[in-house]
N, C-alpha and C positions, 0 to 999 in steps of 0.2 A: 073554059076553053082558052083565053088569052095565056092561062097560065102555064098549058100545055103548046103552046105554038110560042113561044117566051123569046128563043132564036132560031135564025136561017136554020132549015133541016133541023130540027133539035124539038124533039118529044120528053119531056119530064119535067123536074121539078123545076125549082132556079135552085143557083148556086148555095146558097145560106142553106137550105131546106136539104140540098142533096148530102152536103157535108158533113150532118150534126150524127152523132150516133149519142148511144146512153146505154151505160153495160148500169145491170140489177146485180148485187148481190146481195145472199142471205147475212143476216150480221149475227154474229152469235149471241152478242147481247146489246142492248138502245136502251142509252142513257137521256132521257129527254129531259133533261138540267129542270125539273120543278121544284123540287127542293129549294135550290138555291136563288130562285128569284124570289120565291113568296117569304122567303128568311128574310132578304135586306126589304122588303115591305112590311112585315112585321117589326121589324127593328126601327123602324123609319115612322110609327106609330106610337112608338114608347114612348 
């Protein structure tokens, strides 16, 4: 409830909260870099 009575007259979020958005898109292809870490760890074991 505090969070909601937050200021004078003012029902919602606070500021930071109300402001943030997040767009989702599909990606066509996700390179998740595995390759390239477990390479310099294996090189780094030679």
């Amino acid at each position: 409830y505090a969070q909601l009575a937050y200021g004078f007259n003012y029902y919602g979020t606070v500021g930071s909260n109300r402001d943030e958005f997040i767009m989702i898109r599909k990606m066509k292809k996700i390179a998740w870099l595995d390759d390239e870490g477990r390479d310099q760890v294996q090189e780094a074991k030679k």
